[in-house]
C-alpha positions as CSV (number, residue, x, y, z in Angstrom):
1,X,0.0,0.0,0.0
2,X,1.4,3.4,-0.3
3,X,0.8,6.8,0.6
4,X,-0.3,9.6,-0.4
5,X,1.5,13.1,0.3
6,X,0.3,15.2,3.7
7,X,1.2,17.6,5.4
8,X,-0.5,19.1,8.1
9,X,-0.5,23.1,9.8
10,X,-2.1,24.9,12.5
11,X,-2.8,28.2,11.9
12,X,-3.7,31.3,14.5
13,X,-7.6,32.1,12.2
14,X,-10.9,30.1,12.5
15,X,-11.8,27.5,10.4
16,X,-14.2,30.0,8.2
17,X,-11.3,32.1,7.5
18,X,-8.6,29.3,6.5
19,X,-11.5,28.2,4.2
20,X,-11.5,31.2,2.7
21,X,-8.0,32.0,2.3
22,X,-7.5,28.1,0.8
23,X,-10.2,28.9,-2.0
24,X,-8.5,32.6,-2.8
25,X,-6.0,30.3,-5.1
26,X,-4.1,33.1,-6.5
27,X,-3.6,34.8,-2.7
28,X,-1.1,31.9,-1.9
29,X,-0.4,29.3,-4.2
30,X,-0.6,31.6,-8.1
31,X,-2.2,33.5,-10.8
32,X,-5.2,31.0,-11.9
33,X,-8.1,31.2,-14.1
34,X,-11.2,30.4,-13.5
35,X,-13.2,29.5,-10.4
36,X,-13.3,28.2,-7.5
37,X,-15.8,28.3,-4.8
38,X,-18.6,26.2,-6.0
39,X,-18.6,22.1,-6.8
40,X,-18.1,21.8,-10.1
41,X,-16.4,25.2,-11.1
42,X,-12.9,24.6,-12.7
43,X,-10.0,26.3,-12.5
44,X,-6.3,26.5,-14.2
45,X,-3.0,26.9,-12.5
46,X,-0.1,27.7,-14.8
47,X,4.0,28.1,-14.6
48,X,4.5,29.0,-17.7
49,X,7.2,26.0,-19.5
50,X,7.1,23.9,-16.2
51,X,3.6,22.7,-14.8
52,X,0.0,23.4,-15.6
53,X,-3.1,21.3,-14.2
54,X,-6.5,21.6,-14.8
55,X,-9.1,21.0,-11.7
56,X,-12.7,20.5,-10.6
57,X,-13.8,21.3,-7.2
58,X,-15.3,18.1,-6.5
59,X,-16.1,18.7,-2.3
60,X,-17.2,22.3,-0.8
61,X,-17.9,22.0,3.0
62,X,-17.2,25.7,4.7
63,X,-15.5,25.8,7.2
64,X,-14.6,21.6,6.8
65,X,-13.0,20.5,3.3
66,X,-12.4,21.3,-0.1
67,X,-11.6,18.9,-2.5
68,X,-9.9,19.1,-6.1
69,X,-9.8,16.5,-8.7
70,X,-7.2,17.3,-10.9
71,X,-8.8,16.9,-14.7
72,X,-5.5,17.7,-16.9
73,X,-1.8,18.3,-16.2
74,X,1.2,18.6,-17.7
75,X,4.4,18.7,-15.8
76,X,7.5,18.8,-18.1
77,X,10.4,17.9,-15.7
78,X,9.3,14.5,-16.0
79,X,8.7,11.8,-18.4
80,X,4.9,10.9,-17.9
81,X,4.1,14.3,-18.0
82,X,0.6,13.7,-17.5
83,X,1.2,12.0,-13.8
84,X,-1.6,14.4,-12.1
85,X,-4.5,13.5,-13.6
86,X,-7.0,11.8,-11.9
87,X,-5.4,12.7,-8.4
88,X,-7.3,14.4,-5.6
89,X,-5.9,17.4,-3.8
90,X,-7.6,17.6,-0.6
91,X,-7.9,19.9,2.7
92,X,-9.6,19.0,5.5
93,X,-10.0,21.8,8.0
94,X,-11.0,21.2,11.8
95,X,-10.6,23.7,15.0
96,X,-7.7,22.9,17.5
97,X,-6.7,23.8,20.7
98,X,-4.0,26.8,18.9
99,X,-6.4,27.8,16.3
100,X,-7.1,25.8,13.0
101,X,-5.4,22.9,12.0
102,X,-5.8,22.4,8.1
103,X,-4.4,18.7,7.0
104,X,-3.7,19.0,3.3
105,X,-3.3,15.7,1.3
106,X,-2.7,15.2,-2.6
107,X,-4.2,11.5,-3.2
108,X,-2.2,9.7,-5.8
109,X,0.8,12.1,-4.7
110,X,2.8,9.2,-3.1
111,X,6.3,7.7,-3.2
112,X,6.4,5.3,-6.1
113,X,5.4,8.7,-8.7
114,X,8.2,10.1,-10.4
115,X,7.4,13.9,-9.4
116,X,6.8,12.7,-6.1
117,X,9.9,14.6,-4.4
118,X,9.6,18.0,-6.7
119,X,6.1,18.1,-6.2
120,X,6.3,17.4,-2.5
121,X,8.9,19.9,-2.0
122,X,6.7,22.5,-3.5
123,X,3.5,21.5,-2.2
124,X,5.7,22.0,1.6
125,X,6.8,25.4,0.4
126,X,3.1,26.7,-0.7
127,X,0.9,25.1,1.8
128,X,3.6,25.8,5.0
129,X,4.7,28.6,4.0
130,X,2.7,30.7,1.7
131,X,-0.5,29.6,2.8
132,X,0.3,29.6,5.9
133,X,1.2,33.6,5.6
134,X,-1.8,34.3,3.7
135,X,-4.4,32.8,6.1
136,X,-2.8,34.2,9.0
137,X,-1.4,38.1,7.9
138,X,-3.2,38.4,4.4
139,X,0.1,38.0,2.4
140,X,1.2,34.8,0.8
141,X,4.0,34.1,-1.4
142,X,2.5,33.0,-4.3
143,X,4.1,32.0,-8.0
144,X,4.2,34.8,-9.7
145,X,6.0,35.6,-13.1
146,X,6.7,38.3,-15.8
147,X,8.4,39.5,-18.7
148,X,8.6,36.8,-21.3
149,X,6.3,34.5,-18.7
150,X,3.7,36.7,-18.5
151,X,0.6,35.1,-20.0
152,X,-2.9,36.9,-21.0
153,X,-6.2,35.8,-20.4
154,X,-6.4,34.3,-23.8
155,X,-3.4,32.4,-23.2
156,X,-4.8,31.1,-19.9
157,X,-8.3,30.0,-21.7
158,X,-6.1,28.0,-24.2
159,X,-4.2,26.2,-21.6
160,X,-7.4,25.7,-19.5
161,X,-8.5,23.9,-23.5
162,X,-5.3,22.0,-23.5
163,X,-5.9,21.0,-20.4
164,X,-9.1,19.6,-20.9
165,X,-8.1,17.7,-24.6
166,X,-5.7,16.0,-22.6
167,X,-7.7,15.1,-19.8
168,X,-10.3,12.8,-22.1
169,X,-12.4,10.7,-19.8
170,X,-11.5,11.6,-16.5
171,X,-12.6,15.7,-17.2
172,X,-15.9,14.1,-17.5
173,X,-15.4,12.1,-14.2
174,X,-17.9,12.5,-11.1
């Protein structure tokens, strides 16, 4: 059996506001398109020439969890580029003794995946760090990029396409 990636933080906000700064995508993790508050909605997250993945919220309980199914990726540091799709990224937010304790988990994330220490490496440095800042002073440390990375909104509606082409069957997953 193996496992999937977690990592767990306790943060000084109550559970409605962690809620609300996890679904504020862009305030901590990157620019996105798309949306995110609703079951259903989809959303994009791009690094322009490294990583993009397409999800769908697939679980909206305030104040408890929110749950993403990633429909499309692409991450080109490795050779099955596709390795996201299908996965589940997860948080599960409870009250605790210190404030709120949010246990983030990326289902399918686990140690026999190629990606497995990149992508845990970054999910650490977004979810304990930035994330961490943004729910509890209003200032994350999202991706952020310019110059010759800077991508417009039509180039963000093409990847969110992409995206979805590659996805085939499980975009139309439940």
């Amino acid at each position: 059996m193996t496992a999937n990636y977690t990592t767990t933080i306790t943060v000084d906000a109550t559970p409605q506001q962690a809620f609300d700064a996890i679904n504020d995508v862009s305030g901590w993790w990157g620019r996105i398109t798309g949306s995110t508050t609703a079951i259903g909605d989809e959303f994009v997250y791009v690094v322009p020439g490294l990583h993009y993945s397409g999800f769908r919220v697939t679980e909206i309980v305030p104040a408890h969890r929110i749950s993403w199914l990633v429909t499309g990726s692409y991450l080109d540091f490795i050779a099955d580029k596709q390795e996201w799709n299908g996965t589940t990224v997860r948080f599960d937010i409870e009250e605790a003794d210190a404030g709120t304790r949010i246990v983030f988990t990326h289902e399918g994330l686990d140690p026999d995946v190629e990606c497995y220490e990149l992508c845990t490496n970054a999910w650490g440095m977004f979810v304990n760090g930035s994330l961490t800042a943004f729910i509890e002073t209003g200032a994350g440390e999202p991706y952020s990029f310019g110059g010759g990375e800077a991508l417009t909104a039509a180039d963000h509606a093409e990847l969110h396409r992409q995206v979805a082409e590659a996805a085939g069957p499980v975009n139309n997953a439940d």
